[in-house]
C-alpha positions as CSV (number, residue, x, y, z in Angstrom):
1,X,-75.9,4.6,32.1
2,X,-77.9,3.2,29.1
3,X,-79.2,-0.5,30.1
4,X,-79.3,-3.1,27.3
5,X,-82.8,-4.1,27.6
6,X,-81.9,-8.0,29.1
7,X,-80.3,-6.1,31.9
8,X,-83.0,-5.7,34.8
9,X,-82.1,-1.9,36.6
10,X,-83.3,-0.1,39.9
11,X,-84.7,3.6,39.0
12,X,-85.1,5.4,42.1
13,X,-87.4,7.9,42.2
14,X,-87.5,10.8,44.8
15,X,-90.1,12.2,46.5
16,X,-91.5,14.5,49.5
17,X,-92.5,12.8,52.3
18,X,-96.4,13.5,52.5
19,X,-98.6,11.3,51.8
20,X,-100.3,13.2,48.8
21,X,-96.6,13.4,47.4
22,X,-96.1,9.2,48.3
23,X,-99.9,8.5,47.1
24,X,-98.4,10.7,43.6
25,X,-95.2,9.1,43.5
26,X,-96.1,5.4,43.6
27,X,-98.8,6.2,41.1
28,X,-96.3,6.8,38.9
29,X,-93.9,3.7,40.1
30,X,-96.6,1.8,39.8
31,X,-97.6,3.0,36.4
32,X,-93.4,2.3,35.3
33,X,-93.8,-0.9,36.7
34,X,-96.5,-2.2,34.3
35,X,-95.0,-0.7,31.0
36,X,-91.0,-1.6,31.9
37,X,-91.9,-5.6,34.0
38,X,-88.3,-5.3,33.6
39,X,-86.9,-3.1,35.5
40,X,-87.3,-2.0,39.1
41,X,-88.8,1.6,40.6
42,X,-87.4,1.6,43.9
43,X,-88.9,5.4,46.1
44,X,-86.4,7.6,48.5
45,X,-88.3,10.3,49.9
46,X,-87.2,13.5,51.9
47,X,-88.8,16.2,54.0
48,X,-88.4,20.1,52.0
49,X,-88.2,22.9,53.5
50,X,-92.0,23.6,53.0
51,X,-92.2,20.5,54.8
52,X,-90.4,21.4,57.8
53,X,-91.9,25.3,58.2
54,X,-95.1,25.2,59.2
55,X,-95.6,27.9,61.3
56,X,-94.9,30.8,58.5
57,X,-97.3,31.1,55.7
58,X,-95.9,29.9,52.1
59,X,-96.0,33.7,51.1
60,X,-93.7,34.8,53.9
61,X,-90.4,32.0,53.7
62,X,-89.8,34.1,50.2
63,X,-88.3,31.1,48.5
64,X,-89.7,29.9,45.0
65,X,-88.1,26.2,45.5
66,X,-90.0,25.5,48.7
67,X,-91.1,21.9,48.1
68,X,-88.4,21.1,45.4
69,X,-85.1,22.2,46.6
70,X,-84.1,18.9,48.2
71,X,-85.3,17.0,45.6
72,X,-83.3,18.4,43.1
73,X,-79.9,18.3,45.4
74,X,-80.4,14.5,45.3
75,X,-81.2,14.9,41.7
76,X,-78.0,16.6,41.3
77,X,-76.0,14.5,43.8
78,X,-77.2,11.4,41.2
79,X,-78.8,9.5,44.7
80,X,-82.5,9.7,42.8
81,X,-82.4,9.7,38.8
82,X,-85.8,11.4,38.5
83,X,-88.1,13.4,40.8
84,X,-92.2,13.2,40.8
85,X,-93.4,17.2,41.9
86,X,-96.9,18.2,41.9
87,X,-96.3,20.9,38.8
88,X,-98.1,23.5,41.1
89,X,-94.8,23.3,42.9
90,X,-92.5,23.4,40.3
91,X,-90.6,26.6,39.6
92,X,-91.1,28.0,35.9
93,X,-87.3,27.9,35.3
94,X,-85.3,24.8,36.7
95,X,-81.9,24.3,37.6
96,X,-79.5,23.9,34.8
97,X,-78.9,19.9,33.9
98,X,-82.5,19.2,34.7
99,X,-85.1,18.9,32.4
100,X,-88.9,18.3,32.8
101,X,-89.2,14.7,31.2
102,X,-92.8,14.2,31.5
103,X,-96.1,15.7,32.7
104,X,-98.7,12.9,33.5
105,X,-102.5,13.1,32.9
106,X,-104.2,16.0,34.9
107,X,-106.7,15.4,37.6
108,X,-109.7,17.4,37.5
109,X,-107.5,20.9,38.2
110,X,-110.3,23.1,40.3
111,X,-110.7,24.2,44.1
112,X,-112.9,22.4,46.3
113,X,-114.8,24.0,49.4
114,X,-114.6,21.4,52.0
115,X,-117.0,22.2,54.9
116,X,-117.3,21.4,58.6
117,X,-120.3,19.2,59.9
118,X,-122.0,22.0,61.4
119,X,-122.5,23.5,57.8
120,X,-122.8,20.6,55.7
121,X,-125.5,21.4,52.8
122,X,-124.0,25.0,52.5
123,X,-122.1,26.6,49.6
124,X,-120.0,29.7,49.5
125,X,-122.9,32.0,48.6
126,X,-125.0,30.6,51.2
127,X,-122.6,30.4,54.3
128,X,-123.6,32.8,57.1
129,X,-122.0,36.3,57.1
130,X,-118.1,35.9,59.1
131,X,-117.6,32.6,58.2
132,X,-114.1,31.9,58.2
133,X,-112.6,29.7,55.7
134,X,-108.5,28.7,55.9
135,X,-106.3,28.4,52.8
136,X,-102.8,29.3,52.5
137,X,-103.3,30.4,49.1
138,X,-103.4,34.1,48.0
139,X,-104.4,33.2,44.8
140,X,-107.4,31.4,46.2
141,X,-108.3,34.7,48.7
142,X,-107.3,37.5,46.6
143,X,-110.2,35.8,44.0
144,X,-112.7,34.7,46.9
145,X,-112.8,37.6,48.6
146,X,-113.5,39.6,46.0
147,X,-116.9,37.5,45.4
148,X,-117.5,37.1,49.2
149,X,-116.4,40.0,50.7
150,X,-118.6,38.8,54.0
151,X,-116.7,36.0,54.7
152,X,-113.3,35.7,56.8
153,X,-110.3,34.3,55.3
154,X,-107.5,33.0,57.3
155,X,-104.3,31.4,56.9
156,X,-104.4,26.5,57.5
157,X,-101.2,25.1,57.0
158,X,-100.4,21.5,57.1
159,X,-100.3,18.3,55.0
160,X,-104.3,18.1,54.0
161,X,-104.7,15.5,56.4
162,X,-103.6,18.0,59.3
163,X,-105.6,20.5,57.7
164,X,-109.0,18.4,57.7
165,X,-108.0,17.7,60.9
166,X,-108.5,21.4,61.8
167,X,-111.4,21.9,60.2
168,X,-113.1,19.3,61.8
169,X,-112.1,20.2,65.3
170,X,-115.4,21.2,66.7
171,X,-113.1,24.1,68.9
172,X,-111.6,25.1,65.6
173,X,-111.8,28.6,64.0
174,X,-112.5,26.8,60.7
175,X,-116.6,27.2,58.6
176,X,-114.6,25.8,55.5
177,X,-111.0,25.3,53.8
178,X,-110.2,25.6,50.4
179,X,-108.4,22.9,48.9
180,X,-107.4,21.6,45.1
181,X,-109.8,18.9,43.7
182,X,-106.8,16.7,42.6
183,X,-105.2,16.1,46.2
184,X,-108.5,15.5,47.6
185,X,-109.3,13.0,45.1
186,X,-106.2,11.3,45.1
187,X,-105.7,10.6,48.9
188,X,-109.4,9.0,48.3
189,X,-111.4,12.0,50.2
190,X,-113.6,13.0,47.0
191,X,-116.3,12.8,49.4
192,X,-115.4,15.8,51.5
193,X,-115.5,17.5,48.9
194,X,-118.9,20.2,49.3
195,X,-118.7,22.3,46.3
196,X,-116.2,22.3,43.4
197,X,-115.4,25.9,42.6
198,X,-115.9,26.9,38.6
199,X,-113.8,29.2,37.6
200,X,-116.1,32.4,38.1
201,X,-115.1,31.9,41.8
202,X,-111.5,31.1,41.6
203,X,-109.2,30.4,38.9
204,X,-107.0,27.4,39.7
205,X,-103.0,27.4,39.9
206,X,-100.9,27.0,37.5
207,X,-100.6,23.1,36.5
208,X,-102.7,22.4,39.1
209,X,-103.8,18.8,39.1
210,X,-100.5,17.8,37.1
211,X,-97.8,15.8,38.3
212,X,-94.3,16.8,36.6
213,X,-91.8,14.4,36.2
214,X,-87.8,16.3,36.6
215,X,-84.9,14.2,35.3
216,X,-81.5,14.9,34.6
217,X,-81.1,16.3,30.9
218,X,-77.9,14.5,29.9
219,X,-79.8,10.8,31.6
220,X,-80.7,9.7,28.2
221,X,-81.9,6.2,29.8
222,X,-84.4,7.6,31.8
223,X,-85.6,10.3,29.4
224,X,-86.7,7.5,27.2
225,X,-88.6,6.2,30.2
226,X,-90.4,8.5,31.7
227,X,-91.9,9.7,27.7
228,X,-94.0,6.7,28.2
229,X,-95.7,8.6,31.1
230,X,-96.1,11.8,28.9
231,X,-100.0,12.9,28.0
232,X,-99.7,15.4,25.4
233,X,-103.0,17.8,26.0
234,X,-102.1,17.8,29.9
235,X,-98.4,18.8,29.0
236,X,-99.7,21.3,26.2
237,X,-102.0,23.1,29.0
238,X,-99.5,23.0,31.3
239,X,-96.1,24.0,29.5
240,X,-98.8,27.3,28.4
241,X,-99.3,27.6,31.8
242,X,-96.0,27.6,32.9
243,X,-94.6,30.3,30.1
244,X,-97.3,32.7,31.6
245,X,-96.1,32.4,34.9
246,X,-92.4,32.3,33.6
247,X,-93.0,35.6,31.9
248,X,-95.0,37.2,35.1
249,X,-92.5,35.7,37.7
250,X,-94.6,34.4,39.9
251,X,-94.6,32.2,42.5
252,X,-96.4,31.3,45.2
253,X,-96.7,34.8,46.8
254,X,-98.0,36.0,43.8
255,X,-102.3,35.8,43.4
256,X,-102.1,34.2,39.8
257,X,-105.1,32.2,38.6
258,X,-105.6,30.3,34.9
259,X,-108.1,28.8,33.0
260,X,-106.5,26.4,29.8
261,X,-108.4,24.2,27.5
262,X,-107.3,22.8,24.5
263,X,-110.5,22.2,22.0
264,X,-109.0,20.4,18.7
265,X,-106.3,22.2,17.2
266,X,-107.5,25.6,19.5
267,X,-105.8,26.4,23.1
268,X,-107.6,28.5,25.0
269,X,-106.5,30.7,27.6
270,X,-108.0,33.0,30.1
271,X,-105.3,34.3,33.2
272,X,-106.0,36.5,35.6
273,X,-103.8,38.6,38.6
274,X,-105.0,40.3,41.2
275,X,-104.0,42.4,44.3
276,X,-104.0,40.5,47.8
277,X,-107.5,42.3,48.9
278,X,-108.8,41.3,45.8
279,X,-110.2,44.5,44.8
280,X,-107.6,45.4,41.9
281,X,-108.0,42.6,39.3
282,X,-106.7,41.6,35.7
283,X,-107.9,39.4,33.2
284,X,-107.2,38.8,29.8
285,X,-108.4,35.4,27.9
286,X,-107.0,35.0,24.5
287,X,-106.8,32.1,22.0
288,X,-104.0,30.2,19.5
289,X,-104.5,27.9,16.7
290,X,-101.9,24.9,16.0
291,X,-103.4,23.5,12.9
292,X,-100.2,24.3,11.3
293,X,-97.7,22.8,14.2
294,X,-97.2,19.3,12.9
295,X,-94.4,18.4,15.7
296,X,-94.5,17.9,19.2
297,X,-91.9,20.5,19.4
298,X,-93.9,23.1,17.3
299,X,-97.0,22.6,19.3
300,X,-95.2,23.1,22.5
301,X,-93.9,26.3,21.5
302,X,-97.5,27.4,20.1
303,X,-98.6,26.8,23.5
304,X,-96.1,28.6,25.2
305,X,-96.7,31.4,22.9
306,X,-99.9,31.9,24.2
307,X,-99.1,31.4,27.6
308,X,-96.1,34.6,27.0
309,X,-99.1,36.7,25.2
310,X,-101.5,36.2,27.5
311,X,-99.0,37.8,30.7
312,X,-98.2,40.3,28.0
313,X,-101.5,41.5,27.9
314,X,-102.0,41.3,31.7
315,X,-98.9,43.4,32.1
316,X,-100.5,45.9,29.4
317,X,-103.8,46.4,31.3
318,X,-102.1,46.7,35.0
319,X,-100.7,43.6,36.2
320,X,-97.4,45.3,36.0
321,X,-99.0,47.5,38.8
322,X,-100.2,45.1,41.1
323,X,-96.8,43.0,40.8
324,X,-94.9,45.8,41.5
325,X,-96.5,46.6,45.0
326,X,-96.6,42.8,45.6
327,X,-93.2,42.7,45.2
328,X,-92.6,45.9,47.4
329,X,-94.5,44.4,50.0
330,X,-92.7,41.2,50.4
331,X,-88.9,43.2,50.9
């Protein structure tokens, strides 16, 4: 459905419900909006099934598509022509017909320790033995726990509003919760933020901080579109991000962490998996040139080169290991 460009179009755009996900998805409208005056962005959003369970953690529902399933059904059905996801929630390999037209500009891609009042001032290394800090991330508390092996960890679920909520109920279990920088930031609640965690505490997810933009591969039309959206060093961290994942299988069961920066023509890399306890950990940080790739297309697959060797080399040292009884675990 190519539109000559005198003819003014409706795009709509899918996304979840939440307001993080509305707050990401209208960033992007909005951004659409300025560069194509003429054309519309119209949003249709929809509740997932990560949505809708709340009372399981993440790790137990067993399914890799939790946030994006619906999406892409609509996607598919042709009732959205492209989806915004936060990348975090994207699975490594997507359906076939879909394509990931653009990743946008990555917010700062860390955890944040976000504290109650009672403990205001305090940081992870100074909070009192037994503290108990909620995340539903075994990424975050395979990596924490092994640093802070006096503190409690236990599982907060919810939209981050809910989960603030939580936290700051004075009856509440909750010293802490872990969340990602980005959301924080972009629902305007940089302020709650107490610490930001560096990566010698907890390596973030993969493509955290990124929003992905999934269209239909044959859509030509909105392919064109959404490249305006593209920023090539967050798409080159991510898409390395994404082939080390790919190449581990992971998802969000499995405690993954990554550290990419791109420095000139030099991608840098440092991954990491680790068993749920936290006390049987893998790291490996490796580096790749692209001075030669002088496409696009050749950089992308430098980066995702690196992103493959770098889960070869955890596999090599033990990851394998750690995988396997992961895996074993969840059956």
């Amino acid at each position: 459905m190519v539109a000559t460009s005198s003819e003014r179009k409706t795009y709509v755009i899918g996304s979840r419900k939440s307001q993080l996900a509305l707050v990401q998805t209208y960033l992007v409208r909005d951004t659409l909006q300025t560069i194509f005056p003429q054309h519309d962005f119209r949003v249709e959003s929809m509740s997932t099934t990560g949505d809708i369970i709340l009372n399981q953690a993440l790790s137990k529902i067993g399914e890799k598509a939790l946030f994006t399933k619906e999406l892409e059904i609509a996607l598919e059905n042709k009732t959205v022509d492209f989806v915004v996801h936060s990348l975090k929630d994207l699975p490594t390999v997507l359906p076939e017909g879909m394509l990931l037209g653009a990743i946008m500009e990555r917010e700062n891609p860390n955890d944040a320790l976000v504290l109650n009042e009672k403990s205001k001032g305090l940081t992870l290394s100074t909070l009192p033995k037994g503290s108990v800090i909620g995340t539903s991330s075994l990424r975050r508390v395979a990596q924490l726990k092994r640093r802070y092996p006096d503190l409690e960890f236990t599982d907060v679920r919810g939209n981050l509003n809910t989960r603030l909520a939580k936290l700051d109920d004075v009856e509440g279990p909750y010293t802490a919760i872990v969340l990602a920088v980005a959301g924080l930031v972009r629902l305007g609640k940089a302020d709650r933020i107490s610490q930001i965690l560096s990566s010698n505490d907890s390596l973030h997810a993969v493509s955290q901080g990124a929003l992905g933009i999934e269209c239909r591969e044959a859509d030509e039309d909105v392919k064109e579109l959404l490249e305006a959206l593209n920023h090539n060093d967050t798409r080159m961290t991510c898409l390395s991000e994404r082939a080390l994942m790919r190449t581990l299988e992971g998802g969000c069961s499995v405690p993954i962490g990554v550290n990419t920066r791109l420095e000139k023509d030099t991608l840098w890399m440092h991954g990491l998996v680790a068993s749920l306890d936290g006390q049987n950990v893998v790291e490996y940080q490796e580096t790749i040139s692209l001075v030669d790739a002088d496409t696009r297309e050749k950089r992308e697959a430098v980066a995702e080169q690196l992103g493959v060797r770098v889960a070869t080399l955890l596999y090599k040292r033990g990851a394998d290991k750690i995988l396997q009884e992961l895996a074993h675990r969840s059956h």
